[in-house]
C-alpha positions as CSV (number, residue, x, y, z in Angstrom):
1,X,102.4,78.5,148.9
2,X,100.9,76.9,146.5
3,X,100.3,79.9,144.4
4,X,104.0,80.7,144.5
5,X,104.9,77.2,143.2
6,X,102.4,77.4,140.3
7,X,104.0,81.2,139.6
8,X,107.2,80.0,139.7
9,X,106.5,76.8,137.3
10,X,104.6,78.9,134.8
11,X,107.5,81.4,134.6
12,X,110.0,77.8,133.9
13,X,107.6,76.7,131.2
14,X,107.4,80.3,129.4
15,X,111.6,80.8,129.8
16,X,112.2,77.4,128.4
17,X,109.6,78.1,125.6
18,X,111.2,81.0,124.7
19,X,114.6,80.0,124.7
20,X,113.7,76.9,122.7
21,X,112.1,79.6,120.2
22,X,115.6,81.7,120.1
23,X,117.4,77.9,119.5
24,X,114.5,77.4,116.7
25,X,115.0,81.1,115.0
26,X,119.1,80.6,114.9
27,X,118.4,77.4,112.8
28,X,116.6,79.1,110.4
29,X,118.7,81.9,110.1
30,X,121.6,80.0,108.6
31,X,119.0,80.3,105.7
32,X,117.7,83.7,103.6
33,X,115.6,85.1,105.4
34,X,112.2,87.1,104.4
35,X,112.5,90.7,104.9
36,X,108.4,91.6,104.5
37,X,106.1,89.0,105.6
38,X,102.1,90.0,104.5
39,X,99.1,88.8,106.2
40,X,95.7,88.4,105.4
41,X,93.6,87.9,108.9
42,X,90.6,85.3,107.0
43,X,88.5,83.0,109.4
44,X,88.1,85.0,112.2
45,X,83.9,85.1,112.0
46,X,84.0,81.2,111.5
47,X,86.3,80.7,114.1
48,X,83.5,82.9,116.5
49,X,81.1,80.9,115.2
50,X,82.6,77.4,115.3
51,X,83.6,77.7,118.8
52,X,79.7,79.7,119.7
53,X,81.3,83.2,120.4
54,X,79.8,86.1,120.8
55,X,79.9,88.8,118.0
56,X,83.2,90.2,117.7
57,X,85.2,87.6,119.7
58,X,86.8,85.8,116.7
59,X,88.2,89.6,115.8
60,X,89.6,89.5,119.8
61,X,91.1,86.2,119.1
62,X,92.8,87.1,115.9
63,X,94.2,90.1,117.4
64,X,95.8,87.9,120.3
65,X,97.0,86.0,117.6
66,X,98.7,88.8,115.6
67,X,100.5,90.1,119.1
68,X,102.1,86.6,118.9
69,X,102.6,86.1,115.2
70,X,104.3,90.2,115.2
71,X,106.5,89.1,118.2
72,X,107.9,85.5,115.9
73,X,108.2,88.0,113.0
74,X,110.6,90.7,114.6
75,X,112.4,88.3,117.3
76,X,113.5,86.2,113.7
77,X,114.3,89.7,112.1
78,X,111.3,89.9,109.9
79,X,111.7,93.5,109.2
80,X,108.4,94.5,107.5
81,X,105.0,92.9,108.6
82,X,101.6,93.8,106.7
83,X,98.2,92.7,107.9
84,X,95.3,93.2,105.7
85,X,92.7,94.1,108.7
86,X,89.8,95.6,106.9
87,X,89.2,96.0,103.1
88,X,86.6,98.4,101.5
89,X,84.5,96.1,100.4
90,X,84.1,95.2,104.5
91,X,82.0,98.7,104.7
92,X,79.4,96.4,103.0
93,X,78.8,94.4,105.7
94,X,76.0,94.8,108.5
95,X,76.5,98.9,109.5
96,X,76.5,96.9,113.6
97,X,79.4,94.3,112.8
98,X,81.4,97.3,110.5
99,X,81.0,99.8,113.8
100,X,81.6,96.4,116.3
101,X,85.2,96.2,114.0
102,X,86.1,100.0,114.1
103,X,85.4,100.1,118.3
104,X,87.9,97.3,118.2
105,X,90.1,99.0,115.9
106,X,90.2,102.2,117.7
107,X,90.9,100.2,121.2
108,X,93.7,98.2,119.5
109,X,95.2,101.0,118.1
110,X,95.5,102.7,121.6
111,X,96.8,99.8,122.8
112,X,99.7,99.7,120.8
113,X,100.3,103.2,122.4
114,X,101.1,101.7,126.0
115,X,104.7,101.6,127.4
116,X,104.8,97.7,127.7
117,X,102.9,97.0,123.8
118,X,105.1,95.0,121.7
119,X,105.6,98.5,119.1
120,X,107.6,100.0,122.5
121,X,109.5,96.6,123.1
122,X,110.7,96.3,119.3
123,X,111.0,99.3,118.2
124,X,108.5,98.9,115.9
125,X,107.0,101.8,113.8
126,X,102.9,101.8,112.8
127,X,102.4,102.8,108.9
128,X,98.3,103.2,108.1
129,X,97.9,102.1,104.6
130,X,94.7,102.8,102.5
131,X,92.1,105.4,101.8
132,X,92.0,106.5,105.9
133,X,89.1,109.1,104.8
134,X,86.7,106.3,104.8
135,X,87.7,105.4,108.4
136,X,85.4,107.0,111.0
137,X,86.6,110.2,112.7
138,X,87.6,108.8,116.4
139,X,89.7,106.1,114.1
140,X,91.5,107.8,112.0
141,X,92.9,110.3,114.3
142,X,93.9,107.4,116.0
143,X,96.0,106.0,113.5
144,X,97.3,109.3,112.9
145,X,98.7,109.5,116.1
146,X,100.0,106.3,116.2
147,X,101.9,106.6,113.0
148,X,103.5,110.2,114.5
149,X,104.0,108.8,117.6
150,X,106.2,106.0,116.2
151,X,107.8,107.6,113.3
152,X,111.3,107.5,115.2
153,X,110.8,104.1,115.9
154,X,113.3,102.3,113.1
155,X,114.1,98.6,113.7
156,X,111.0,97.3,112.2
157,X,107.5,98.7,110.5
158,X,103.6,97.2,111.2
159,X,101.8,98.4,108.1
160,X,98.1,98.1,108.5
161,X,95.8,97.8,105.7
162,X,92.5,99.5,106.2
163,X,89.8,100.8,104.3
164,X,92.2,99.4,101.5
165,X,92.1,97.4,98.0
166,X,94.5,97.0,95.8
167,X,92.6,98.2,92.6
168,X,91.8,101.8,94.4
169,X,95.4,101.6,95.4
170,X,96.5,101.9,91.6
171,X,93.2,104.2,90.9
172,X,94.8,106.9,93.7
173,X,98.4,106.4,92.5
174,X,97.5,106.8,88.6
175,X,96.0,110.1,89.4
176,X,99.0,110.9,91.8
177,X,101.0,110.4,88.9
178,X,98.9,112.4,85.8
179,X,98.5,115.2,88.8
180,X,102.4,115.2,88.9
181,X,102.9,115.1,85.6
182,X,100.9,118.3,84.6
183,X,102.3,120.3,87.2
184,X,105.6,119.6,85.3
185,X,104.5,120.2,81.6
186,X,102.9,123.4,83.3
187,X,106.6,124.2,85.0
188,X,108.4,123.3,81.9
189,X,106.2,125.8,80.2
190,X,107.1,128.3,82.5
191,X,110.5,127.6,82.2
192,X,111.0,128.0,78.7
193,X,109.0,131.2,78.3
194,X,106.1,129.8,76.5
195,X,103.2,131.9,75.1
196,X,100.0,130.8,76.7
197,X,101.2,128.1,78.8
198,X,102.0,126.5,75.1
199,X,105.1,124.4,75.0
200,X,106.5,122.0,72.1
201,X,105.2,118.9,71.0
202,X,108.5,116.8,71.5
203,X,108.9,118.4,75.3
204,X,105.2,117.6,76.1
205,X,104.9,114.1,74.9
206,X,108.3,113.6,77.1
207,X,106.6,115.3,80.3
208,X,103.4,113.3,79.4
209,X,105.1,109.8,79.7
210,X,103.7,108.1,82.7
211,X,106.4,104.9,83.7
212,X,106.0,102.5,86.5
213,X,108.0,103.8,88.6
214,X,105.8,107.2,88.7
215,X,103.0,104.8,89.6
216,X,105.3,102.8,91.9
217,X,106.2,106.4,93.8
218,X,103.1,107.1,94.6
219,X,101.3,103.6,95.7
220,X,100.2,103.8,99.2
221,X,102.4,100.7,99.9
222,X,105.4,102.5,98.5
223,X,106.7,103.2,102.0
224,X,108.1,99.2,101.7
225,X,109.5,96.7,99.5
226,X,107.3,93.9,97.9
227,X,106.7,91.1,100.2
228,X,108.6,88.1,100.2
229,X,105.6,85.7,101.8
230,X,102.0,86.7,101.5
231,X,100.2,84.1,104.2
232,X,96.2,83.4,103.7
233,X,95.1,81.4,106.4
234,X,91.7,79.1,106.6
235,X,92.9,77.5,103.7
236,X,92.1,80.3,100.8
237,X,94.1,81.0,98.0
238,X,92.8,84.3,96.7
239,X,94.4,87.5,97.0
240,X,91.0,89.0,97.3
241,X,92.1,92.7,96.1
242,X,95.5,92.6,98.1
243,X,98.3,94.2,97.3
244,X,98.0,93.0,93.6
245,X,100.7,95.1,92.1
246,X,103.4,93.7,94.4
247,X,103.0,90.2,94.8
248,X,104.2,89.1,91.5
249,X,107.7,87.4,92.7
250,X,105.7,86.5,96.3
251,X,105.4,82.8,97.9
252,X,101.8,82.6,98.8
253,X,101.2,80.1,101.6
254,X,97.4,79.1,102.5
255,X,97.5,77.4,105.9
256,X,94.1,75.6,106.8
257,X,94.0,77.0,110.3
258,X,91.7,79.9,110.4
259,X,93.5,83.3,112.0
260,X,92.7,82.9,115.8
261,X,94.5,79.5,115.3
262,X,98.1,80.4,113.7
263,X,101.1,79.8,115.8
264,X,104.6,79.2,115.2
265,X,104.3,76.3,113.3
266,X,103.0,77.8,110.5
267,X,105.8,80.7,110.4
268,X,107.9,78.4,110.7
269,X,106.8,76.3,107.5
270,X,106.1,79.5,105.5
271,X,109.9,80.6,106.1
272,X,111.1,76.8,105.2
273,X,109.2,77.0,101.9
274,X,110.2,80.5,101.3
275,X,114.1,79.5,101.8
276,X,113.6,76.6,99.6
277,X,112.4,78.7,96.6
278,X,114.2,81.7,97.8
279,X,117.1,81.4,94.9
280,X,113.9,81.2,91.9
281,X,112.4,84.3,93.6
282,X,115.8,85.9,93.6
283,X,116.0,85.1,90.2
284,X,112.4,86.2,88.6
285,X,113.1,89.4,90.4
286,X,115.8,90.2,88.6
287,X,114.2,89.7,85.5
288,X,111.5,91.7,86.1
């Protein structure tokens, strides 16, 4: 009996919670808005250690905490959420602590799989960004069936950052784009019946013009628009090799909390500062 009283309590508690939450979330919507929230998960090995956890249960935390965060995002009609899980630079840590993180990865990533996972519930679709050769075998075909088996999915998109930084982001899409750009002087050529492959020095220096928006086309985060709030937690303000190219009209917010500890509260502040500066963002965007 007893049992049945505590069920039936804890299910109050969680319908009020939520209902308060959908109260809280029509408030804010009176106000813009961000359509691409971007995360980077920082403080989840000093949140292990501050609390004595074992290795690799700060990275459980954090995930528990990104179910939750995800969840706010989507119920307040955050379209686009990016998390920055693991950089390159991460391959340089201890080879037992990389392979502790890619176990995880791999069991997360089937997780997402499951009927009742919060990708089935909001429609959400899973993007892999980065360089996924790096990633070992059992993890990257994971993510490559995650990303086919969501690609009809189209109310909202997780993209997930691994084996990623920003600098080899613009490294692959430069060479995207000089790759792309010989194949056309070499068509052109074709085209105009030129001997030898030769083709005038006008046309070529045309076809050899290399814009930003053949860069941009070929960026790995190019399958979403810039973000409107990149969030740091544990209270660090670099960008640490993250999505440098498309944070330039972005409100960074650094909450002290390390990533196991974010809640609502700090969604809630980053939105509130984004919609206060939202018509000087609006405006440098436009000018850029």
């Amino acid at each position: 009996m007893e049992n049945k009283i505590d069920s039936y309590a804890g299910s109050l508690v969680a319908s009020l919670v939520s209902h308060m939450r959908r109260l809280l979330f029509r408030v804010l919507s009176t106000g813009a808005i961000p359509n691409h929230i971007a995360f980077i998960l920082d403080g989840n090995r000093r949140y292990a250690k501050k609390r004595n956890l074992g290795e690799g249960m700060g990275h459980r935390a954090g995930f528990l905490a990104l179910m939750s965060l995800m969840k706010y995002c989507y119920e307040l009609g955050v379209k686009y959420v990016t998390i920055y899980a693991f950089s390159i630079d991460n391959f340089k840590r201890r080879p037992e602590e990389v392979q502790s993180i890619m176990d995880l990865m791999l069991e997360k990533i089937e997780g997402l799989l499951k009927e009742e996972s919060i990708v089935n519930q909001y429609g959400v679709r899973v993007y892999f960004v980065g360089n996924l050769n790096l990633l070992n075998t059992p993890v990257r075909e994971a993510a490559e069936k995650a990303m086919k088996a969501t690609e009809n999915n189209n109310k909202s998109m997780l993209l997930i950052c691994v084996a990623y930084t920003s600098t080899d982001e613009i490294a692959h899409a430069a060479k995207e784009a000089i790759e792309e750009k010989w194949v056309q002087i070499q068509e052109s050529s074709k085209a105009n019946g030129a001997q030898n492959g030769e083709i005038s020095q006008e046309k070529q220096e045309g076809h050899q013009t290399i814009k930003l928006a053949d860069i941009e086309r070929h960026l790995y985060m190019g399958v979403a628009p810039d973000p409107d709030i990149l969030v740091r937690t544990s209270g660090e303000t670099r960008l640490s090799n993250f999505l440098l190219w498309q944070t330039s009209t972005c409100l960074l917010y650094s909450p002290k909390a390390l990533w196991p500890e974010i809640g609502l509260r700090h969604l809630v502040w980053a939105v509130l500062n984004f919609q206060r500066i939202h018509p000087y963002l609006e405006k440098r965007r436009k000018q850029v």
